[in-house]
SERO-4910 file (N, C-alpha, C, O; in steps of 0.05 Angstrom, whole numbers):
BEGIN
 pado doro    nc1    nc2    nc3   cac1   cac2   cac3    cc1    cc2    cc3    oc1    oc2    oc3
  Unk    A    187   -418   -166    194   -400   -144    178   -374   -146    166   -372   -167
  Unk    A    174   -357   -129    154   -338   -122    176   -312   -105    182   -322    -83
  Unk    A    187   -290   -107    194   -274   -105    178   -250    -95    156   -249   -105
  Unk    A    182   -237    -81    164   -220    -59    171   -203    -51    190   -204    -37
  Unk    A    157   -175    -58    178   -156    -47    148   -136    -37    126   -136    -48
  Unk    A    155   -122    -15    136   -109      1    143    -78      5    165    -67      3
  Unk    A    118    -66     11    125    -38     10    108    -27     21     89    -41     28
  Unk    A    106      4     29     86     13     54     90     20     81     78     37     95
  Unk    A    104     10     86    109     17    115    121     44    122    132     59    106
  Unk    A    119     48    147    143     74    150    122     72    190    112     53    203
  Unk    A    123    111    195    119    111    219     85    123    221     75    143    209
  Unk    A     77    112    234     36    129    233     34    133    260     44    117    276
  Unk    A     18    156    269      7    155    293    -18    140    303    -35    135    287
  Unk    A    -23    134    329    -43    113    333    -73    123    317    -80    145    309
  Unk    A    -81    109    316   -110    119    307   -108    115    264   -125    110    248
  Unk    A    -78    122    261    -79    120    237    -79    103    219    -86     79    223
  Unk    A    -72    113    195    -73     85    164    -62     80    152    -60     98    135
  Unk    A    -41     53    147    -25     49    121    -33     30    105    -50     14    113
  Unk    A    -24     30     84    -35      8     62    -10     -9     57      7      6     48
  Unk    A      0    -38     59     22    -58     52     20    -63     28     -2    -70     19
  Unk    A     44    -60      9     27    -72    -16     53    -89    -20     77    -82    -17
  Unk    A     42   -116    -29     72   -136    -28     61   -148    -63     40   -159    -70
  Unk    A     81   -143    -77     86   -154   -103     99   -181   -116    121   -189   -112
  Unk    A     85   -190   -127     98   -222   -127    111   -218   -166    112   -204   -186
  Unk    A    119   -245   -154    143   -242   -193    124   -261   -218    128   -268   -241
  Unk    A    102   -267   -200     79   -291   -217     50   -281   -213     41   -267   -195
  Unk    A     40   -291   -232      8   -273   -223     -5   -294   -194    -10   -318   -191
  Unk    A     -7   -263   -172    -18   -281   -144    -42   -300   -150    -45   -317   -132
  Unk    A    -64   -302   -175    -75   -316   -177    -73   -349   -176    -90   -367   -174
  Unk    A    -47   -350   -178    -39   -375   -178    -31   -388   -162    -27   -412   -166
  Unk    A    -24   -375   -141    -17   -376   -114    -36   -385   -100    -57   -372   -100
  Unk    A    -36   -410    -85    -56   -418    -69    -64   -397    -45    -86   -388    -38
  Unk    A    -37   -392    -33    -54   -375     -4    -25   -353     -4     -1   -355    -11
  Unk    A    -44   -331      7    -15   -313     -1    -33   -294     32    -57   -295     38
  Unk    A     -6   -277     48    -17   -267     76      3   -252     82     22   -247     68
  Unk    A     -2   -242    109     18   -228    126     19   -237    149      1   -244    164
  Unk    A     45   -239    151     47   -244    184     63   -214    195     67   -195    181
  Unk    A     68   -216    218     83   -201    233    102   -210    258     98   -230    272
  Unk    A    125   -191    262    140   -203    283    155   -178    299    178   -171    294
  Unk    A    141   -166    318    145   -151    341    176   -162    365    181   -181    379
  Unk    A    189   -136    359    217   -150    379    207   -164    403    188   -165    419
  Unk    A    230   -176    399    221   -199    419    212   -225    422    217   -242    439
  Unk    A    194   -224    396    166   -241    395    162   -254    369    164   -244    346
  Unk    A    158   -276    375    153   -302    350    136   -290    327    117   -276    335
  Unk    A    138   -292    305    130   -274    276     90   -300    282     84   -322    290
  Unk    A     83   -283    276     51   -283    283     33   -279    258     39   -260    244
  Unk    A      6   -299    246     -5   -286    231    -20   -272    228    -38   -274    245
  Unk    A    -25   -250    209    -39   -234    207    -69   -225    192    -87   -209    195
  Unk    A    -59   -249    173    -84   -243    153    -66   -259    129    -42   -258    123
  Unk    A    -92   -277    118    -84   -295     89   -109   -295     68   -131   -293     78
  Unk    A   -107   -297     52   -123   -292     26   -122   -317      2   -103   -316    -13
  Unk    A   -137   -332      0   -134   -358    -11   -141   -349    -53   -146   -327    -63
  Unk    A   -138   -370    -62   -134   -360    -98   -165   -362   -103   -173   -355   -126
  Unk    A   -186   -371    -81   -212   -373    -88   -227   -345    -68   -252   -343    -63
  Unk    A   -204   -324    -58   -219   -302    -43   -228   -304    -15   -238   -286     -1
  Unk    A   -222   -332     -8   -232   -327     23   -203   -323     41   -182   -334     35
  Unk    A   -207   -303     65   -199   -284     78   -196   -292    104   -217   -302    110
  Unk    A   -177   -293    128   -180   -303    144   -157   -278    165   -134   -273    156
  Unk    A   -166   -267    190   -159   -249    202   -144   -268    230   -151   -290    238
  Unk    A   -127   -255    238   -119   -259    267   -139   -244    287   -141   -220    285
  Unk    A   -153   -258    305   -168   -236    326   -161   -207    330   -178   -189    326
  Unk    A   -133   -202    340   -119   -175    338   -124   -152    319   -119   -128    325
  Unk    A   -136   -163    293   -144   -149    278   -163   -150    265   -162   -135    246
  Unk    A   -184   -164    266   -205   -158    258   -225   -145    265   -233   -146    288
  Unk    A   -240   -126    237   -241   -106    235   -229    -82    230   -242    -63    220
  Unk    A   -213    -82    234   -188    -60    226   -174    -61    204   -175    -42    188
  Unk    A   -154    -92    196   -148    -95    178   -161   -109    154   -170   -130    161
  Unk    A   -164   -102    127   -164   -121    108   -149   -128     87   -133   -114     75
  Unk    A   -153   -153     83   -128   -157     63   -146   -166     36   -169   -174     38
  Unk    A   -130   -163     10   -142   -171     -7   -116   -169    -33    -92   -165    -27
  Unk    A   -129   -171    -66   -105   -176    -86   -121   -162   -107   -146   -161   -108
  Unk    A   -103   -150   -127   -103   -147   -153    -91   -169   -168    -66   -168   -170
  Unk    A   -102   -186   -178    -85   -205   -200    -78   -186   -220    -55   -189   -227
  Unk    A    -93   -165   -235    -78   -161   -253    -54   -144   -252    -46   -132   -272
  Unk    A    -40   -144   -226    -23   -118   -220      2   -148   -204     26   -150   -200
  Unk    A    -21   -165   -199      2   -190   -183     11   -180   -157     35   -183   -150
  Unk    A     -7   -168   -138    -10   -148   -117    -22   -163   -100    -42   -175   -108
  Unk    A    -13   -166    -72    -36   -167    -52    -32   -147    -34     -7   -146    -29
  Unk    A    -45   -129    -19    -44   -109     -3    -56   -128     31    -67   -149     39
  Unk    A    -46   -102     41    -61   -101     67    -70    -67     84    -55    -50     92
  Unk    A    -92    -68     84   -113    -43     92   -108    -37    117   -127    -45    131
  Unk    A    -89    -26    133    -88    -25    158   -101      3    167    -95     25    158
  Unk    A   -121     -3    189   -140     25    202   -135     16    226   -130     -6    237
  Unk    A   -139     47    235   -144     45    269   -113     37    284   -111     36    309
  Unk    A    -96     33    270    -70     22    284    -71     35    309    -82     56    313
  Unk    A    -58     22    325    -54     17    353    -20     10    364     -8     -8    352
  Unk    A     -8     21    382     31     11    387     27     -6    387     45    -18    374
  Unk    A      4    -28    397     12    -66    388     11    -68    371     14    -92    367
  Unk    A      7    -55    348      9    -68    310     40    -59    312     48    -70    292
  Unk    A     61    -47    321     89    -38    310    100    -77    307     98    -97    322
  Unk    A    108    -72    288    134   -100    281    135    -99    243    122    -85    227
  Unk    A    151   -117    239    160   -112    219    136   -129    203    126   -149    213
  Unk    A    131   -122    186    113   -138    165    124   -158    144    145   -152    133
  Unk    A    114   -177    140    127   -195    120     99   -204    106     76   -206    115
  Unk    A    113   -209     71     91   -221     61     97   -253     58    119   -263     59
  Unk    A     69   -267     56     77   -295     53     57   -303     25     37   -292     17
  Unk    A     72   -328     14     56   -342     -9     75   -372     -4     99   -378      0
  Unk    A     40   -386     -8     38   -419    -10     39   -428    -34     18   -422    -46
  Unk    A     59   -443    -52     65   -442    -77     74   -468    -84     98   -472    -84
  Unk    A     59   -483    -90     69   -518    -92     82   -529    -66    101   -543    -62
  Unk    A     66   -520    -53     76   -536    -32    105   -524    -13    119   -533      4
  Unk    A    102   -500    -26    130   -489    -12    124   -462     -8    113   -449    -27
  Unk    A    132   -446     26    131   -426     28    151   -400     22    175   -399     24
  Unk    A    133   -381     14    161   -360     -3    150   -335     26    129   -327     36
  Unk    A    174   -331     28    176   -303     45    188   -283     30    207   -290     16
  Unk    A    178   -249     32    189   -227     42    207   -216     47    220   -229     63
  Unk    A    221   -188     41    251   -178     67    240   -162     87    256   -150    100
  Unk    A    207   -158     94    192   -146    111    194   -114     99    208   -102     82
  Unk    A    175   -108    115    177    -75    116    161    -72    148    144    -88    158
  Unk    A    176    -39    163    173    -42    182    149    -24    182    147     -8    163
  Unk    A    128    -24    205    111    -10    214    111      1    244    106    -14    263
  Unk    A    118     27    245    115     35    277     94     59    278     89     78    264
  Unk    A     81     47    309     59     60    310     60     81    344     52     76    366
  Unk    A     72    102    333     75    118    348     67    146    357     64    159    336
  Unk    A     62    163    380     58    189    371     73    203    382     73    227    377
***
């Protein structure tokens, strides 16, 4: 099992920057694919960005460029680099990890992007 707990969020104005940092209970290296999705009221939880145990990186259109994601193994960290936010990035953030075949979720953290 893989345990997940996320942090970072709060309220930014448009144009601004937060950093996600979601902590796992195993070193993320071992984790095949570990990401963020998001889920805006209303609206089906969406991905955001995933990070595989060999470093390749894969963006939702919506955000690329703006966001990056990436990991510290030795902290068992993967973050997410959020710039330039915009009110369509507000929803709650969740972290995800692919772990034998089984997906581990997050209790989210929220992001609103307001001024």
């Amino acid at each position: 099992q893989v345990q997940l707990v996320e942090s970072g969020g709060g309220l930014v104005q448009p144009g601004g920057s937060l950093r996600l940092s979601c902590a796992a209970s195993r070193s993320v290296f071992s984790i095949r694919t570990m990401g963020w999705y998001r889920q805006a009221p209303g609206k089906q939880r969406e991905l955001v960005a995933t990070i595989t145990s060999g470093d390749s990186t894969n963006y939702a259109d919506a955000v690329k460029g703006r966001f990056t994601i990436s990991r510290d193994n030795a902290k068992s960290t993967v973050y997410l680099q959020m710039n330039t936010l915009k009110p369509e990035d507000t929803a709650v953030y969740y972290c995800m990890a692919y772990y034998f075949s089984s997906t581990y979720w997050g209790q989210g953290t929220q992001v609103t992007v307001s001024s």
